[in-house]
N, C-alpha and C positions, 0 to 999 in steps of 0.2 A: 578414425575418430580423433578428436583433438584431445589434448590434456586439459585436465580443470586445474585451474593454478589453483595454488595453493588459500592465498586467498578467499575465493570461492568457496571453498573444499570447508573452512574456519567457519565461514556465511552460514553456511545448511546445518554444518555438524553442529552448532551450536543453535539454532534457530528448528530443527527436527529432531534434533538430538540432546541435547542439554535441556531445552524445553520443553513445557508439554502445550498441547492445544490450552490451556486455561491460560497459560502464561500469554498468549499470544493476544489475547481480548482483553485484559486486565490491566492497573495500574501498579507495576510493581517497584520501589524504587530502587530496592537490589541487583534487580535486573536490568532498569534502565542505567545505571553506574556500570555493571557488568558490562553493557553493552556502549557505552560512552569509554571505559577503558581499553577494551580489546579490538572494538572497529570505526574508534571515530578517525582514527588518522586512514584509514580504506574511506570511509565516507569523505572526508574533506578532498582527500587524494584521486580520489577518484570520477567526482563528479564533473571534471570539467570536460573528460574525454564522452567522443559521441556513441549515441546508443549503439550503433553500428560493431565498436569496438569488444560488446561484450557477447558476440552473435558465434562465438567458434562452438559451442555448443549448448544444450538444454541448460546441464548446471551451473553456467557462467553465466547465460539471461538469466536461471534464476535465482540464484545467489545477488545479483545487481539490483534486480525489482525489488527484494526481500532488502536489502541495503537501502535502496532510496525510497520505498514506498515506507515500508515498514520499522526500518530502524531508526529512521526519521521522527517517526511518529513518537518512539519510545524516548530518544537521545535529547530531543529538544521539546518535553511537554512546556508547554505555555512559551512556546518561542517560536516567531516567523517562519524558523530554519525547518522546523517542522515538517512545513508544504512545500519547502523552496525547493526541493529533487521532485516535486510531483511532476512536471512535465517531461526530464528526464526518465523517470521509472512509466510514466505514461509509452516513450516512444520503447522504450525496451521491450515493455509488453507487448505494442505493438509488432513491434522487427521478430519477436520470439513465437505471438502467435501466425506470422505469415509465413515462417518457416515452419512450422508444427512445431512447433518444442512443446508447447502446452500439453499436447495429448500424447506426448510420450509419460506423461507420471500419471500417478493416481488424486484422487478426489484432493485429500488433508494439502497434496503441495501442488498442485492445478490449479488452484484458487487462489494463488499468489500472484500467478501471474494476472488476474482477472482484477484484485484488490486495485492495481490504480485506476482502472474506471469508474469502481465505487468512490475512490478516495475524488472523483475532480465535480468540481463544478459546475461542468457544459453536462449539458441535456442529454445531446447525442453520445457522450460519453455514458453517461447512467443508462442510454438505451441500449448501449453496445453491452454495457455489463449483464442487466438485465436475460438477454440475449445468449449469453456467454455462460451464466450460471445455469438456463435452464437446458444445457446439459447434463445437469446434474443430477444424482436420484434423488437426494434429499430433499428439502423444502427450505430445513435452516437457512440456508446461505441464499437457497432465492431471495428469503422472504426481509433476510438483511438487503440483499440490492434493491429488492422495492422500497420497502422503510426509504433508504438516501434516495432514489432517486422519485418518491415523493416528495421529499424536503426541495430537492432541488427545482423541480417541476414548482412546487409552491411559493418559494424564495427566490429561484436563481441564486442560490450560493447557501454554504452551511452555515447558520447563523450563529452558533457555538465557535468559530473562528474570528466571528468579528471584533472582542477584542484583542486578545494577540497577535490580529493583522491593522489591529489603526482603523477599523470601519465602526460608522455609526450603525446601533443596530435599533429598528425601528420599531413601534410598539406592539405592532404585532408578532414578528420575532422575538420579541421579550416575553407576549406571553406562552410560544408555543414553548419558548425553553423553558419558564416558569412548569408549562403544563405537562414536563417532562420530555420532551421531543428533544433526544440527545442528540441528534445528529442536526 
């Protein structure tokens, strides 16, 4: 079995360990500063190398997903840079579940690796997630991948993005977001 660098090892302990499941769904801006201090030079430094590179074992894919999908999302709210690792942490997931990494963990960190199909835009992506969670026992987390991959099916893209990425959002998008449809 390979080593998990250290790195990696910083990713999880702090993301399964320092936080709890509430933190992880939430807006917090202590923790996005925490998490802008301690892994933005891993995120910057790390994203150019290919998904392939982070495949020596389970904890390494997914320490890297939890990096580009997730800590993405936290380190850069209302900035591009946001989504800009989503294709990245997309193939990670990928390369991670054709090896089985995914099914070597339990439910709470399983679902990280499944997060960037929720997180994308393309269809067959939401259909894959879809897919992917209803291995699960619970309902919750299905019932989040329908929610997006309704929006997506209904839009073709999340419309809650469009302006942080420069896109016109149209009236009908205006009122679903008005009418609460956070995604």
């Amino acid at each position: 079995m390979n080593t998990v660098p250290a790195w990696a090892r910083d990713i999880l302990a702090f993301w399964f360990a320092e936080l709890t499941p509430k933190d992880w769904y939430r807006k917090d801006d202590a923790v996005d500063a925490a998490m802008r201090e301690r892994f933005l030079g891993d995120w910057e430094g790390r994203q150019g190398e290919p998904a392939d590179s982070f495949m020596d074992n389970g904890d390494t894919a997914l320490a890297a997903v939890v990096l580009f999908d997730q800590f993405s999302r936290n380190m850069f709210r209302d900035d591009p840079r946001a989504f800009s690792c989503d294709p990245l942490a997309r193939a990670i997931a990928n390369a991670a579940i054709a090896r089985g990494f995914d099914s070597e963990y339990e439910e709470s960190h399983r679902q990280f690796f499944y997060m960037p199909f929720m997180h994308s835009e393309d269809l067959a992506d939401q259909d894959r997630c879809l897919a992917l969670f209803e291995t699960f026992s619970g309902e919750g987390s299905l019932g989040y991948a329908r929610a997006h991959r309704a929006v997506i099916a209904r839009f073709g893209r999340f419309p809650h993005r469009n302006a942080v990425l420069g896109r016109e959002t149209t009236d009908e998008e205006k009122a679903a977001i008005e009418s609460g449809a956070i995604w």
